[in-house]
C-alpha positions as CSV (number, residue, x, y, z in Angstrom):
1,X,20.7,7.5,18.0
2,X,20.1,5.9,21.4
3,X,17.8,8.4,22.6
4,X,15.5,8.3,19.3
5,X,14.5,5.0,20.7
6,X,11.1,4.9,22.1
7,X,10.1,0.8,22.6
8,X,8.8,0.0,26.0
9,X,9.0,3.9,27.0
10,X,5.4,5.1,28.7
11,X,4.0,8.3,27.8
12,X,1.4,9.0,31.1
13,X,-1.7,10.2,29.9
14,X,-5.6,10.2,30.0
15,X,-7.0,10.1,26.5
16,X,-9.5,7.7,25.6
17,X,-6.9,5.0,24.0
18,X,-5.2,5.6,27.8
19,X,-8.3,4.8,29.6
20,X,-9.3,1.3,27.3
21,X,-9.0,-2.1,29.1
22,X,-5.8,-3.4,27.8
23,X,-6.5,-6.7,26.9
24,X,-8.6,-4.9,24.5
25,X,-5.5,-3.3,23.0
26,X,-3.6,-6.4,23.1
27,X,-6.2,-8.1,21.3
28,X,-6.9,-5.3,18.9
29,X,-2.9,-4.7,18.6
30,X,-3.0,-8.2,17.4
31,X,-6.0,-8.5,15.1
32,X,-4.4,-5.5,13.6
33,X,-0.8,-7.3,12.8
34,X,-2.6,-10.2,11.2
35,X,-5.2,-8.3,9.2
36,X,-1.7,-5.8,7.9
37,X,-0.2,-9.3,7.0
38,X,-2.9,-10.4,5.1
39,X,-4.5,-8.1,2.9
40,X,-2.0,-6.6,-0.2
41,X,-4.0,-3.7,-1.7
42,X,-4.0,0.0,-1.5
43,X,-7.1,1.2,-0.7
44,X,-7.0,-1.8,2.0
45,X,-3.8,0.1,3.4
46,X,-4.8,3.5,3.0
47,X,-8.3,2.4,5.5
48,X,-5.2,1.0,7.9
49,X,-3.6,4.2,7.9
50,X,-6.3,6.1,8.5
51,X,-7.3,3.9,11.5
52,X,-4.0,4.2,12.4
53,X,-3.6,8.6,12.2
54,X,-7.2,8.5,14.2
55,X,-6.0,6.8,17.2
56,X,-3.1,8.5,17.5
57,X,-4.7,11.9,17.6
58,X,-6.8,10.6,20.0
59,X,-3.8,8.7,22.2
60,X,-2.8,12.5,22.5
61,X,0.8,10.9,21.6
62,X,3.1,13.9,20.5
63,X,3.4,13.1,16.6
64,X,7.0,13.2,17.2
65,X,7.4,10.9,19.8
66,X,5.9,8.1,16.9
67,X,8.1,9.0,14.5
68,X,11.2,8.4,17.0
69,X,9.5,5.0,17.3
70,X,10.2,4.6,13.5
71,X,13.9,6.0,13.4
72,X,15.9,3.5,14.8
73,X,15.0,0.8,12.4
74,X,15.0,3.1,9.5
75,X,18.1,1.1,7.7
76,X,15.9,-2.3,7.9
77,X,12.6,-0.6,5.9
78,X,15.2,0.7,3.4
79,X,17.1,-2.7,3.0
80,X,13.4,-4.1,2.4
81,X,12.6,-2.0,0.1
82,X,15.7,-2.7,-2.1
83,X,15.3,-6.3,-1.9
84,X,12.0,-5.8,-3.4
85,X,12.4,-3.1,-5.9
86,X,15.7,-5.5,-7.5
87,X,14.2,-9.0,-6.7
88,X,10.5,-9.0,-7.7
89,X,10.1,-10.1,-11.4
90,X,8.2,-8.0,-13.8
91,X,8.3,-5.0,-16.2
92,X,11.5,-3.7,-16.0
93,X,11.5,0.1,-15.9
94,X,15.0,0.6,-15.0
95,X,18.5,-1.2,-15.1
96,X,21.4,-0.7,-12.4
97,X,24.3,-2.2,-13.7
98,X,23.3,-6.0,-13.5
99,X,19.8,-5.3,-11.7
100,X,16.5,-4.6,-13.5
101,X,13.9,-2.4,-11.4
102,X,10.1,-3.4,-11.9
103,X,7.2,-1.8,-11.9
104,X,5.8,-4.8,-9.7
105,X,9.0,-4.2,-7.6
106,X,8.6,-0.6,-6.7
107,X,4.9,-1.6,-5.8
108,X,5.6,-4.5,-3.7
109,X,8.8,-2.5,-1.9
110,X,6.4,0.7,-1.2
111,X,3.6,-1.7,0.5
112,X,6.4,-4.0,2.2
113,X,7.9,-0.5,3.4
114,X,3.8,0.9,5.0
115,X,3.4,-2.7,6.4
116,X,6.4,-2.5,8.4
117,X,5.7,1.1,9.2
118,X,2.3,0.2,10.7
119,X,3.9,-2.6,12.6
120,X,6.4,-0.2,14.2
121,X,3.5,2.4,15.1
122,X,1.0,0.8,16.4
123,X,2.9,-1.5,19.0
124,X,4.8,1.6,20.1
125,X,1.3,2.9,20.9
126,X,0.7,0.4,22.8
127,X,3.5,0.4,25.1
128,X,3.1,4.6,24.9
129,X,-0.5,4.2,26.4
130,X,-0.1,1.2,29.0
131,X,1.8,1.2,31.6
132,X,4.2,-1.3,32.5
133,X,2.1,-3.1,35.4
134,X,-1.3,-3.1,33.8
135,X,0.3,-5.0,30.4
136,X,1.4,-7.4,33.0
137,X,-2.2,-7.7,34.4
138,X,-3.1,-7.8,31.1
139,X,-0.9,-10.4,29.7
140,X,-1.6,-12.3,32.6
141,X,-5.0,-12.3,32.1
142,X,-4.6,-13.4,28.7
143,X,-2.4,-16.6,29.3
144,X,-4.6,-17.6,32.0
145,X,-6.3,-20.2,30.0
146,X,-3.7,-21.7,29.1
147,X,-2.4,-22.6,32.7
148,X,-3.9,-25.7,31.9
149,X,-1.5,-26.7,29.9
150,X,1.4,-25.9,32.2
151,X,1.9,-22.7,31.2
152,X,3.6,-20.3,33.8
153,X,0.9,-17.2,33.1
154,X,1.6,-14.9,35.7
155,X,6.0,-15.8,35.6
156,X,6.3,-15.3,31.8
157,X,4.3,-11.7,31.9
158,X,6.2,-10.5,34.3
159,X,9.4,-11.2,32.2
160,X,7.9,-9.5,29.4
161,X,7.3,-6.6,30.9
162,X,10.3,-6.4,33.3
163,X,12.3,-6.4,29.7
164,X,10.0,-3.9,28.2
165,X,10.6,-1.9,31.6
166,X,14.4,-2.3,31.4
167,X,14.8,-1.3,27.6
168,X,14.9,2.4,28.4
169,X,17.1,1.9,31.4
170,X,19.9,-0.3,29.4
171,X,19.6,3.0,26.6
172,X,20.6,5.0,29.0
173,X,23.3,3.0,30.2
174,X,24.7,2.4,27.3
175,X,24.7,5.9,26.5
176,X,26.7,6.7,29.9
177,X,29.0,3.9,29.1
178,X,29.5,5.2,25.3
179,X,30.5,9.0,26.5
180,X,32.9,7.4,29.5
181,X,34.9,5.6,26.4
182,X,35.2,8.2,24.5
183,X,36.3,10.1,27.3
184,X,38.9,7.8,27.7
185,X,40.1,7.7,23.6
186,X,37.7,4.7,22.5
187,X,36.1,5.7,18.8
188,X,33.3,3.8,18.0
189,X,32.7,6.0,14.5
190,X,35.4,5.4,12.4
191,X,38.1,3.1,10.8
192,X,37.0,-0.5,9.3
193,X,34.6,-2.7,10.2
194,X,36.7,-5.0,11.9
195,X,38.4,-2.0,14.0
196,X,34.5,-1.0,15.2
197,X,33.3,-4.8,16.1
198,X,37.0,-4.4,18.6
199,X,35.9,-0.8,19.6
200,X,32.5,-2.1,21.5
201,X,34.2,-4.8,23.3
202,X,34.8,-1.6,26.1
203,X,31.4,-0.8,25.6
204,X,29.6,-4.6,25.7
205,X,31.6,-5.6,29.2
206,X,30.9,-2.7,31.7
207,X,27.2,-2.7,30.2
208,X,26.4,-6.6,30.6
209,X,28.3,-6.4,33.9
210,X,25.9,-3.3,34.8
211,X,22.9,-5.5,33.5
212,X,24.0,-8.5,35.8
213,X,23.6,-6.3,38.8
214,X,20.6,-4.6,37.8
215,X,19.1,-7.8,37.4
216,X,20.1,-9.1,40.7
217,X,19.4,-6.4,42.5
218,X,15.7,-6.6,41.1
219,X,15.7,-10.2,42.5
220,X,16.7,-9.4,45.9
221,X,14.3,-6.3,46.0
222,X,11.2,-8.9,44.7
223,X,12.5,-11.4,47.6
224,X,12.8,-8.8,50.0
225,X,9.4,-8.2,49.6
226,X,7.9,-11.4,50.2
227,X,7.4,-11.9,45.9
228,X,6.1,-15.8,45.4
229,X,5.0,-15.6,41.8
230,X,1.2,-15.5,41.1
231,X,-0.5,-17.7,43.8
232,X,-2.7,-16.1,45.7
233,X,-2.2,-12.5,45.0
234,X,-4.4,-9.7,44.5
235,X,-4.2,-6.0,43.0
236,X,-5.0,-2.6,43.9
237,X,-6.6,-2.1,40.5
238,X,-8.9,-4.5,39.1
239,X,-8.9,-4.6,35.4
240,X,-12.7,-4.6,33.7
241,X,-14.0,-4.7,31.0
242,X,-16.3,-1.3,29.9
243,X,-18.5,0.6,27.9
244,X,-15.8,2.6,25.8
245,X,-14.2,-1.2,25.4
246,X,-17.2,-2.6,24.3
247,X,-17.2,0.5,21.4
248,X,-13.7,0.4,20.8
249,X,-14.5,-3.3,19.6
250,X,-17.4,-2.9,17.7
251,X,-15.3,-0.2,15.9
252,X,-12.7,-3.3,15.8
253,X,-15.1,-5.4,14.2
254,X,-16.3,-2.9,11.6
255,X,-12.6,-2.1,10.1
256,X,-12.2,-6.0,9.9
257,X,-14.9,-6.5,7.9
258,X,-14.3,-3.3,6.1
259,X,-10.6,-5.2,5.5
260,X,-12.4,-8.4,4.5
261,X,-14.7,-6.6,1.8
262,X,-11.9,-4.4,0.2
263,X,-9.8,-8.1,-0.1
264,X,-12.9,-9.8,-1.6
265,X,-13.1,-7.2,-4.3
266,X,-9.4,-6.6,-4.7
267,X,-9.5,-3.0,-4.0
C-alpha cells in the first residue's frame, strides 16, 4: 500500500501544464477547490470532470500514476459515501436493518464521493508537474504580501515543501523498517485491534528516530552552506509570468463563469 502513494512525488516532464508559471497553478488549483465546494449539480460536475481529464492528458501524467494518487484514501470516499447514503433524509428506497437508504442519499453520497475525487486529482497534479523548488518560489511569491503583517514568507514555504519533499522519502522508510520487523517475527496483519496498535510500536520508534536524523542532518547541510532564510537571496531561475499563463487563465476565467451560469440555472 505504501508504494501506491503518490502525494508530493514529481513526475519530470515538459508538457504544457509542466511549462505554466506556478503561481498560476496554485491559484487555479485553488479557484478550482472552492468552485468544487460550491456548486452541487451534475452537469456543473460533469464540466469539472471534463476540465479535469483535459489537463491530464495534456500533463502527459501516466493515467495510472493518478489513480495511485486516489488509492490510498479509498476507505475515507467509501466511509463518505455511507454516511450519506444512511444519513440524508428522503424517499426511502431501501431498508438495512434499522437504516433507510434514500434516493436523496445515494445522490448526495455519489457527488460527495466526485468531489473528493477531484480534490485528490487535481492537487496530485500539481505536485506531479512542479517541482519541489519552484512551488517554493511560488509559494513564496505568493505570501509575499503578506510580510507586512509579520508573516515569515520565504521560512513557512520552505517548510511546506521540505515536507512535501520528505513524504516519499519517510514511504520508503517505513517500508524498509516494515520488511526488517517482519524479518524479525513482528505481524502487523493479523490478530485484534489492540494486538496491531502494539505491533507498530517496532515500527513508529526506529522510523521517528530515522526522521529526527534526517531532519537534522538537513539542518546542518542548510548551515553548512551559509542558508540565512530569505534576505537577500537570489535564484538561478526567475519565475514570470507568460503568454501560455495568460491563456491558461483566460481558460480559467471561462470555466468559472461557465460554473457560475450552470449554478444560476440549477443545471
Amino acid at each position: 500500500m505504501l508504494t501506491d502513494i503518490t502525494i508530493g512525488q514529481y513526475f519530470p516532464g515538459n508538457s504544457l501544464v509542466h511549462r505554466l508559471d506556478p503561481r498560476m497553478k496554485i491559484m487555479s488549483l485553488l479557484l478550482l477547490i472552492t468552485a468544487i465546494f460550491i456548486v452541487n449539480t451534475p452537469m456543473a460536475y460533469g464540466l469539472i470532470c471534463f476540465f479535469t481529464l483535459v489537463t491530464i492528458l495534456l500533463s502527459k501524467v501516466p493515467m495510472m500514476m493518478v489513480i495511485k494518487s486516489i488509492k490510498p484514501l479509498w476507505w475515507i470516499i467509501i466511509f463518505t459515501v455511507l454516511i450519506h447514503i444512511f444519513t440524508t433524509p428522503g424517499e426511502a428506497i431501501a431498508k438495512v436493518w434499522i437504516l433507510s437508504i434514500t434516493q436523496e442519499g445515494i445522490q448526495q453520497a455519489a457527488l460527495m464521493s466526485i468531489r473528493l475525487i477531484l480534490l485528490i486529482i487535481l492537487s496530485s497534479l500539481l505536485t506531479f508537474t512542479t517541482s519541489p523548488i519552484t512551488l517554493t518560489d511560488a509559494l513564496e511569491k505568493l505570501l509575499t504580501p503578506f510580510k507586512k503583517f509579520g508573516l515569515p514568507a520565504h521560512e513557512l514555504a520552505m517548510m511546506m515543501t521540505i515536507a512535501l519533499r520528505f513524504i516519499p522519502t519517510l514511504l520508503e522508510e517505513t517500508e524498509r523498517i516494515m520488511k526488517a520487523q517482519e524479518a524479525r517475527g513482528a505481524d502487523f496483519s493479523s490478530g485484534s485491534i489492540v494486538k496491531r496498535v502494539k505491533g507498530m510500536i517496532p515500527l513508529l520508534v526506529p522510523l521517528f528516530i530515522s526522521a529526527f536524523r534526517r531532519a537534522d542532518d538537513l539542518a546542518v547541510a542548510m548551515e553548512a552552506r551559509c542558508y540565512r532564510g530569505g534576505e537577500n537571496r537570489t535564484r538561478m531561475k526567475v519565475l514570470c509570468i507568460t503568454s501560455v499563463d495568460y491563456k491558461a487563465g483566460i481558460v480559467m476565467i471561462a470555466l468559472l463563469i461557465g460554473l457560475f451560469v450552470l449554478k444560476v440555472h440549477g443545471l
